[in-house]
C-alpha positions, 0 to 999 in steps of 0.5 A: 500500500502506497504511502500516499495515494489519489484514485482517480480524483477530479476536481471542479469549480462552479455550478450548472452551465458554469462548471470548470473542471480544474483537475481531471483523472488524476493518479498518484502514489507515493511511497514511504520516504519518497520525494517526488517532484510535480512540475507544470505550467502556471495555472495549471492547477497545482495549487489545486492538487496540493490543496487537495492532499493537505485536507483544505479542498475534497475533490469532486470524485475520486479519494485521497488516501494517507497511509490508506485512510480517506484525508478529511481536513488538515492534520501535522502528519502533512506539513505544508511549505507554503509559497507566501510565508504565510506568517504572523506578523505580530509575533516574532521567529520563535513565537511563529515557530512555537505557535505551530509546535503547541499546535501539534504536541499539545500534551508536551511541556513548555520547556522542550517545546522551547528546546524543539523551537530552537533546534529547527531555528538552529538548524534553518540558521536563524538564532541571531533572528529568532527575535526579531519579527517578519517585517525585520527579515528578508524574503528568504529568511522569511522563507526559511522560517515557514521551512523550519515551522513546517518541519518542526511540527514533525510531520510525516510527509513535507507538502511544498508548495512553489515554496522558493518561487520568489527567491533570488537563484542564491537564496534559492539554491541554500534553501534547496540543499537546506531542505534535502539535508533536513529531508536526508536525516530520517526520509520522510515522505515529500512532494515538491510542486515547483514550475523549475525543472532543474529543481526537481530533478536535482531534489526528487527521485521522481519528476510527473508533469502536471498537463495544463488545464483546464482538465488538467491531468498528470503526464508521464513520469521520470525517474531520476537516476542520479545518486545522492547527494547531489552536487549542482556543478557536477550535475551539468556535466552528468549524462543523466542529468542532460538527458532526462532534462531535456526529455522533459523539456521536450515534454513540456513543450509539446503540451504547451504547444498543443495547448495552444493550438487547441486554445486557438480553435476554440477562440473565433472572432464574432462576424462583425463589421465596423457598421454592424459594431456601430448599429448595435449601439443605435 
């Protein structure tokens, strides 16, 4: 049994004659310590997808299955890094921190919640800011505050959400092995939803593109044969490396293409003359 699982999932938005379906037909697993990659175009329903496996969205038809239970609302066993921060603004890194891991271990004393905050401030290299609030912080550091958050928590499968999308390529780059390192200590299971090619493969062992929508479906996967731990100089020299990128550019490619080509049979101009255009205003 997969770790986590999507049965022919579809997901739509509005009623009657107005409905939109956003994801189509959609098949998934995950297995245990897994990191798999989901690449796709902007507005292509990922968000979507990942809404649906933290428990905020329930699809249309089809399950999601964690651990081989139907998800139903949110939990800290699925820990979401989200794109925005998505923090509080009055309080500072550790308060953030602190509020998140309260959360999920209710039943733990004061002292070693203040232990677990510092070792996840630590370990994301923010001590000297653990009191300084998100309006003191840059971008990035905003970021890996969110990271630390997240996986502080403990949760036992990281859902990442386009989480380094605003970062300079230096920030970037940091918190990407950042987040491997984390990820390499125990293997929990991880899905990165990223629009950068070169960053799941350096990152998954797996790469699926999202088609774009609407109807949006996955495409084929790719796997990644390149051992761990990974080195980005090394990387452009790796025979693996260029061959699966380009398979998967060359992919990505044609279904945009052929996305535009469909877009452009369904977009007629209505038959309308300058006369005509000034007649329906009279």
């Amino acid at each position: 049994m997969a770790y986590l699982e999507l049965n022919n999932v579809y997901k739509t938005y509005g009623q009657a004659d107005h409905v939109t379906e956003v994801l189509s037909n959609i098949n998934l697993s995950i297995e245990e310590g897994e990191f798999v990659a989901i690449v796709g175009f902007t507005g292509s329903g990922k968000t979507t997808l990942v809404n649906l496996i933290n428990g905020l969205l329930e699809p249309t038809k089809g399950e999601v299955l964690f651990k081989g239970e139907p998800v139903f609302g949110t939990s800290h066993e699925r820990g979401v890094i989200f794109q925005n921060y998505s923090l509080l603004p009055w309080l500072t890194v550790g308060q953030n921190i602190y509020m998140a891991v309260k959360e999920a271990f209710p039943k733990t004393s004061k002292l070693e919640l203040n232990k677990l905050v510092a070792e996840y401030v630590e370990m994301v290299s923010l001590t000297p800011a653990i009191n300084k609030r998100p309006k003191e912080l840059s971008g990035g550091m905003r970021q890996r505050v969110a990271v630390a958050r997240a996986l502080a928590m403990k949760p036992e499968m990281i859902i990442m959400d386009e989480p380094l999308g605003a970062l300079d390529a230096l920030t970037r780059g940091n918190l990407q092995d950042e987040i491997l390192n984390i990820w390499g200590k125990d293997k929990r299971t991880a899905l990165l939803i990223t629009n950068d090619v070169d960053e799941g493969i350096y990152m998954a062992d797996r790469i699926i593109p999202l088609k774009p929508g609407p109807n949006a479906t996955l495409g084929p996967e790719f796997k990644i044969d390149i051992e761990r731990p990974r080195d980005k100089t090394e990387m452009n020299d790796n025979a693996n490396f260029k061959e699966t990128r380009n398979a998967i550019i060359e992919y990505l490619m044609d279904i945009g293409d052929e996305r535009k080509s469909q877009a452009k049979e369904e977009f007629v101009l209505p038959d309308l003359s300058p006369k005509d255009f000034v007649n329906q205003f009279k």
